[in-house]
N, C-alpha and C positions, 0 to 999 in steps of 0.2 A: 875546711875549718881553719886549719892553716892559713888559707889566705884572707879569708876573712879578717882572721883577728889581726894580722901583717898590715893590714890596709888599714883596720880601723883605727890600731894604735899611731900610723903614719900620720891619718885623716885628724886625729885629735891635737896632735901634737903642731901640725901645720896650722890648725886653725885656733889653736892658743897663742902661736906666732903672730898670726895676721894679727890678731884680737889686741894681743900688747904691742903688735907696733903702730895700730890706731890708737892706742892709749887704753883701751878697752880694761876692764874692771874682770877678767874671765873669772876668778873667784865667787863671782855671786851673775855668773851667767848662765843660765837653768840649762841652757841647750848643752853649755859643754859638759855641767851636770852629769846629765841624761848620759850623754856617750862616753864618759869616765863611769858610768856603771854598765854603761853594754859591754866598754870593754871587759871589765874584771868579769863579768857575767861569761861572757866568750871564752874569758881566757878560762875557768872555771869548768865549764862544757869542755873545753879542749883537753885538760886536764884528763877527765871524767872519759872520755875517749881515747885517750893514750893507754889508759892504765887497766881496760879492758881488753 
């Protein structure tokens, strides 16, 4: 779970990069949407597993 959320947080973060150095509008771009709430959703689970 760990690595999951480790990569995914990396994975969004790189690809908000690329997104604004094409000029890219990420704010209103669904896909990074989606995967800013997988993270918090993971991060959440992860949580939820620690604390058991």
């Amino acid at each position: 779970m760990n690595m999951l959320h480790s990569f995914l947080n990396w994975y969004v973060e790189e690809i908000k990069l690329s997104a604004e150095d094409q000029g890219a509008e990420i704010e209103k771009d669904e896909q990074v949407k989606i995967l800013d709430r997988l993270s918090v959703k993971i991060s959440n689970i992860k949580e939820m597993v620690i604390e058991k």
